[in-house]
C-alpha positions, 0 to 999 in steps of 0.5 A, spaced: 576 411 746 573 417 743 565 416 741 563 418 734 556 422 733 553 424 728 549 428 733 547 436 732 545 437 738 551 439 744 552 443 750 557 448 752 559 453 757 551 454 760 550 455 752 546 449 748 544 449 741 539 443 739 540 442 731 540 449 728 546 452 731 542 457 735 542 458 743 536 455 747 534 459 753 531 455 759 524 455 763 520 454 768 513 455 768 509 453 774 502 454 772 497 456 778 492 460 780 489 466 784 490 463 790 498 460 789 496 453 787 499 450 782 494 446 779 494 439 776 495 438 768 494 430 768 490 430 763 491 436 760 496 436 755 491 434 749 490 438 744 487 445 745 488 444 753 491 448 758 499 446 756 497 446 749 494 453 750 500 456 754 506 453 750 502 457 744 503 464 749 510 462 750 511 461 742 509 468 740 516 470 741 520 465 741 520 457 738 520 451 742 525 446 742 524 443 748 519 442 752 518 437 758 511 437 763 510 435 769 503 433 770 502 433 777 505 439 779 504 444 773 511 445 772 513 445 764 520 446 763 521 449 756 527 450 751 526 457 746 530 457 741 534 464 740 538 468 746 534 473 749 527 472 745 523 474 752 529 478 754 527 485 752 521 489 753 523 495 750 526 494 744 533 496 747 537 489 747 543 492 751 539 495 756 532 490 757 528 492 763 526 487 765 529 479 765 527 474 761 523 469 766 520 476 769 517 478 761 514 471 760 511 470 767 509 477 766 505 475 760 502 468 762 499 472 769 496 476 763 492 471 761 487 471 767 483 468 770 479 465 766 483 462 760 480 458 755 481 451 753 479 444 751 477 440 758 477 433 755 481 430 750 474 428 746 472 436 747 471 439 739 471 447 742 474 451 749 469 448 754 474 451 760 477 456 763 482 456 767 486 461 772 493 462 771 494 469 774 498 467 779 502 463 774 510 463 775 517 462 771 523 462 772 531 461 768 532 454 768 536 448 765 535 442 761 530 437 765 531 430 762 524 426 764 
Protein backbone atom coordinates (compact mmCIF):
# COMPACT_ATOMS: atom_id res chain seq x y z
CA UNK A 1 0.00 0.00 0.00
CA UNK A 2 1.69 3.41 -0.77
CA UNK A 3 1.50 6.04 1.78
CA UNK A 4 0.48 9.43 0.73
CA UNK A 5 2.04 12.47 2.51
CA UNK A 6 1.65 15.92 2.03
CA UNK A 7 5.05 16.31 3.86
CA UNK A 8 7.76 18.75 2.52
CA UNK A 9 10.51 17.31 4.54
CA UNK A 10 12.41 14.25 2.93
CA UNK A 11 15.84 12.29 2.94
CA UNK A 12 18.06 11.23 0.23
CA UNK A 13 21.35 9.82 -0.48
CA UNK A 14 23.03 11.43 2.86
CA UNK A 15 21.14 14.64 1.49
CA UNK A 16 18.05 16.04 3.71
CA UNK A 17 15.88 19.16 2.89
CA UNK A 18 13.35 20.09 5.31
CA UNK A 19 10.55 22.40 3.39
CA UNK A 20 12.65 24.84 1.57
CA UNK A 21 14.07 22.41 -1.03
CA UNK A 22 17.66 23.26 0.23
CA UNK A 23 20.37 20.73 1.59
CA UNK A 24 20.95 20.56 5.50
CA UNK A 25 24.36 19.90 6.98
CA UNK A 26 24.58 18.03 10.21
CA UNK A 27 26.41 18.81 13.59
CA UNK A 28 27.51 18.02 16.45
CA UNK A 29 28.78 20.50 19.07
CA UNK A 30 29.84 19.10 22.42
CA UNK A 31 30.42 22.26 24.50
CA UNK A 32 33.26 22.11 27.21
CA UNK A 33 35.77 23.66 28.79
CA UNK A 34 39.47 24.30 29.21
CA UNK A 35 39.95 21.25 31.16
CA UNK A 36 38.00 18.76 28.25
CA UNK A 37 34.59 18.54 30.37
CA UNK A 38 31.52 18.91 28.59
CA UNK A 39 29.49 20.80 30.98
CA UNK A 40 25.97 20.11 32.04
CA UNK A 41 23.08 22.44 30.01
CA UNK A 42 20.25 21.01 32.30
CA UNK A 43 18.71 24.01 32.63
CA UNK A 44 20.34 26.16 30.30
CA UNK A 45 18.27 26.13 27.37
CA UNK A 46 16.18 29.58 28.35
CA UNK A 47 16.46 32.35 26.56
CA UNK A 48 19.62 34.07 26.73
CA UNK A 49 21.69 31.01 28.20
CA UNK A 50 24.39 29.31 27.05
CA UNK A 51 22.55 26.92 24.51
CA UNK A 52 20.81 29.94 23.13
CA UNK A 53 24.17 31.83 23.13
CA UNK A 54 25.70 29.29 20.88
CA UNK A 55 22.95 28.32 18.71
CA UNK A 56 23.23 32.54 18.07
CA UNK A 57 27.12 31.76 16.82
CA UNK A 58 26.23 28.96 14.97
CA UNK A 59 23.35 31.07 12.98
CA UNK A 60 26.18 33.87 11.88
CA UNK A 61 26.68 31.76 8.73
CA UNK A 62 23.83 29.52 8.21
CA UNK A 63 19.96 29.05 9.50
CA UNK A 64 19.01 26.64 11.69
CA UNK A 65 16.61 24.12 10.87
CA UNK A 66 17.08 21.50 13.19
CA UNK A 67 18.37 21.31 16.36
CA UNK A 68 18.41 18.74 19.34
CA UNK A 69 20.02 19.32 22.90
CA UNK A 70 21.17 16.67 25.15
CA UNK A 71 21.20 18.63 28.46
CA UNK A 72 23.42 16.18 30.62
CA UNK A 73 26.39 15.93 28.26
CA UNK A 74 26.72 19.28 26.38
CA UNK A 75 25.85 17.85 23.27
CA UNK A 76 23.76 19.87 20.73
CA UNK A 77 22.88 18.25 17.24
CA UNK A 78 22.26 21.03 14.80
CA UNK A 79 20.89 20.94 11.19
CA UNK A 80 22.26 24.46 9.09
CA UNK A 81 20.09 24.92 6.17
CA UNK A 82 22.55 25.75 2.88
CA UNK A 83 25.31 23.02 1.60
CA UNK A 84 28.82 24.35 2.65
CA UNK A 85 27.79 27.45 4.97
CA UNK A 86 30.61 26.79 7.70
CA UNK A 87 32.61 25.00 4.77
CA UNK A 88 34.79 27.67 3.68
CA UNK A 89 37.01 30.17 5.16
CA UNK A 90 38.67 31.65 2.40
CA UNK A 91 36.24 32.38 -0.05
CA UNK A 92 37.01 29.62 -2.64
CA UNK A 93 34.41 27.12 -2.28
CA UNK A 94 35.97 24.61 -4.85
CA UNK A 95 39.07 24.58 -2.58
CA UNK A 96 37.86 25.51 1.44
CA UNK A 97 41.00 25.02 3.70
CA UNK A 98 39.49 23.69 6.24
CA UNK A 99 36.11 21.34 6.96
CA UNK A 100 33.03 22.38 7.95
CA UNK A 101 32.98 21.06 11.45
CA UNK A 102 36.66 21.99 11.82
CA UNK A 103 35.65 26.21 10.77
CA UNK A 104 32.51 25.86 13.47
CA UNK A 105 34.52 24.36 16.16
CA UNK A 106 37.07 26.95 15.24
CA UNK A 107 34.64 29.74 15.91
CA UNK A 108 32.86 28.14 19.13
CA UNK A 109 36.54 27.73 20.72
CA UNK A 110 37.03 31.51 19.96
CA UNK A 111 34.18 32.48 22.28
CA UNK A 112 36.52 31.84 25.16
CA UNK A 113 36.72 31.50 28.29
CA UNK A 114 34.56 33.48 29.50
CA UNK A 115 31.13 33.65 27.71
CA UNK A 116 28.45 35.62 28.79
CA UNK A 117 25.07 34.60 29.38
CA UNK A 118 21.69 34.34 31.51
CA UNK A 119 22.48 31.70 34.41
CA UNK A 120 18.74 31.33 35.23
CA UNK A 121 15.51 31.24 33.43
CA UNK A 122 14.31 34.39 35.91
CA UNK A 123 17.75 36.50 35.04
CA UNK A 124 17.02 40.06 33.10
CA UNK A 125 20.71 40.71 31.84
CA UNK A 126 24.24 37.94 31.21
CA UNK A 127 24.82 37.04 34.86
CA UNK A 128 27.48 34.10 33.93
CA UNK A 129 30.20 33.19 32.30
CA UNK A 130 30.93 30.45 30.87
CA UNK A 131 33.99 28.66 29.20
CA UNK A 132 33.61 26.97 25.81
CA UNK A 133 37.24 27.19 24.65
CA UNK A 134 37.57 23.56 24.54
CA UNK A 135 34.41 22.98 22.86
CA UNK A 136 33.99 20.31 20.03
CA UNK A 137 32.04 19.72 16.38
CA UNK A 138 31.95 17.23 14.37
CA UNK A 139 29.71 16.25 10.95
CA UNK A 140 26.75 14.64 12.09
CA UNK A 141 23.36 13.09 10.95
CA UNK A 142 19.81 13.66 11.89
CA UNK A 143 19.48 12.63 15.94
CA UNK A 144 15.88 11.94 16.51
CA UNK A 145 15.20 13.03 20.62
Amino acid sequence: MAINSNSTAFYTADKVSIGSGKDIEFFTVTVKDATNTALDIDGLTHNGGIVDKIMQAIQTRGTIKYFNVTTTNGVITVGVEGEDTWGDSDGNVASPTATAAANMQTYIRSLGTALAARGTRTATSDDTTYDVSLSTVAASEMVLA
